[in-house]
C-alpha positions as CSV (number, residue, x, y, z in Angstrom):
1,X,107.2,-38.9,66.4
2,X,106.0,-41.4,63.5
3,X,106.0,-38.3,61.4
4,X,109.6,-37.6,61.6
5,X,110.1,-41.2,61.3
6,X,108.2,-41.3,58.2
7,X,110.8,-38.4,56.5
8,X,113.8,-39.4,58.1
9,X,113.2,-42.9,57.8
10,X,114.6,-45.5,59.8
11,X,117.2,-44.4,63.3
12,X,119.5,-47.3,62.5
13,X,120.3,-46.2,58.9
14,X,122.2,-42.8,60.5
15,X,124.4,-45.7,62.0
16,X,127.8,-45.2,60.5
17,X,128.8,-48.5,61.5
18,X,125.6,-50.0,59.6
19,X,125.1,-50.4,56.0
20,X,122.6,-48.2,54.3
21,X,121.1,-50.7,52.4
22,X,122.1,-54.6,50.6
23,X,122.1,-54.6,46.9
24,X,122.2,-58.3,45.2
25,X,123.5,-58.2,41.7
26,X,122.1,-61.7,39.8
27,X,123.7,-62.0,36.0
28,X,120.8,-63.1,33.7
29,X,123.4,-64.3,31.1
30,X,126.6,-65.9,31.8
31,X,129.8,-64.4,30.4
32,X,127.9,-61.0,30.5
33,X,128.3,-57.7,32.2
34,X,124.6,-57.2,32.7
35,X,122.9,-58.3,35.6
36,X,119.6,-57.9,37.7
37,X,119.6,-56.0,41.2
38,X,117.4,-56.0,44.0
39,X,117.6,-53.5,47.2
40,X,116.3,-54.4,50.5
41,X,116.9,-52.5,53.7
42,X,118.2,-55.6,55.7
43,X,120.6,-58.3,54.7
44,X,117.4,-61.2,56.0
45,X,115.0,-59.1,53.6
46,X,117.0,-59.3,50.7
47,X,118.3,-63.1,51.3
48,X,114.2,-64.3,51.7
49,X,113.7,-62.5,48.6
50,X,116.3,-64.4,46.5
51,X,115.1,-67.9,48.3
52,X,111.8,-67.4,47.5
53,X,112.1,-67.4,43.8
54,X,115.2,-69.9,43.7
55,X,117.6,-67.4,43.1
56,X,120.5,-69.9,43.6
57,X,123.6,-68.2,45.8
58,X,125.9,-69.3,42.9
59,X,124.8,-67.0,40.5
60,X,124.3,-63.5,43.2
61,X,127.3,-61.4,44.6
62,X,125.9,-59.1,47.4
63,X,126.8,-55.7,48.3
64,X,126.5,-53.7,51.6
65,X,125.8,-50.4,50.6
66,X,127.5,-47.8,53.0
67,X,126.8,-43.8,52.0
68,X,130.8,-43.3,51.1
69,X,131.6,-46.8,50.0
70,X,130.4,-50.1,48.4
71,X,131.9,-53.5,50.2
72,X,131.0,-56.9,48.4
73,X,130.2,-59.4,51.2
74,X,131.4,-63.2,51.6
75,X,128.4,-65.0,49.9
76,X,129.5,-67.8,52.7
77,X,128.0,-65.5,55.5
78,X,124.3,-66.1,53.7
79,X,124.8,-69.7,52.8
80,X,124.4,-73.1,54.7
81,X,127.6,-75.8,53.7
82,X,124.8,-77.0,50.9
83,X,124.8,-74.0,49.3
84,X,121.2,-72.9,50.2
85,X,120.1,-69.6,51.7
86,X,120.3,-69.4,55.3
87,X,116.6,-68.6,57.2
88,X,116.6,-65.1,58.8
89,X,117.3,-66.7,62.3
90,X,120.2,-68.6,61.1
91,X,121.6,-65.2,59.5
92,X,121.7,-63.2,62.7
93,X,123.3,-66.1,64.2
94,X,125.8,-65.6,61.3
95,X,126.3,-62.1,60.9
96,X,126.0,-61.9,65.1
97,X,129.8,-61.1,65.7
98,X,129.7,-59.2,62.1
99,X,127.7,-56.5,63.2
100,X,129.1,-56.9,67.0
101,X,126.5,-55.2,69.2
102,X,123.5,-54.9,66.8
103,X,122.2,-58.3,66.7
104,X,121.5,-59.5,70.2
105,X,118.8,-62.0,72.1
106,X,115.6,-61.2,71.0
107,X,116.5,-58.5,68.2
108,X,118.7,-56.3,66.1
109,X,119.4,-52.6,65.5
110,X,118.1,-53.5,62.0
111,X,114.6,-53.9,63.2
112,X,113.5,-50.3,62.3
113,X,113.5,-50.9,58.9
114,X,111.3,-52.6,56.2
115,X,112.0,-55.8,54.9
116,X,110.7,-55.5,51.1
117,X,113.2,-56.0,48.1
118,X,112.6,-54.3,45.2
């Protein structure tokens, strides 16, 4: 079975209802078009990336990456009133009613999949 899993990859990304995967795009100079962008698998991957090397919220717009469409989400959902990152257990208390029915007591359909940003 962990073969299949291994070239398949994760159950939860076949979820239609789930985004593939989160891009961040982070602008390196302001009033350009360019920007830097990191992937990560879960929303808590890619939001403890961006913490841990001060990536302030101000300057990152976040995508959910579906396999027919992009969708820009509400910086807001990944932010405290302060501005700073929310910690993964405060995120799946906010994205809890976002993605009804996959983040529940003592988990998440998202816990399949690797947490690394590149």
């Amino acid at each position: 079975m962990e073969f299949f899993s291994k070239i398949l990859g994760p159950k939860s990304k076949y979820e239609k209802d789930l985004p593939y995967t989160y891009q961040a795009q982070v602008k390196y100079i302001e009033d350009d078009e360019d920007y830097n962008s990191y992937i990560a698998d879960t929303i808590c991957g890619l939001v403890a990336y961006l913490d841990e090397r001060k990536i302030s919220p101000d300057d990152v717009r976040i995508f959910e990456i579906h396999r027919d469409q992009e969708k820009e989400l509400d910086i807001a959902m990944c932010t405290s009133k302060k501005q700073q990152w929310l910690s993964r257990k405060e995120l799946c208390e906010s994205f809890k009613y976002y993605y009804e029915g996959h983040i529940y007591e003592g988990g998440c359909t998202f816990s399949d999949r690797d947490n690394t940003c590149t």
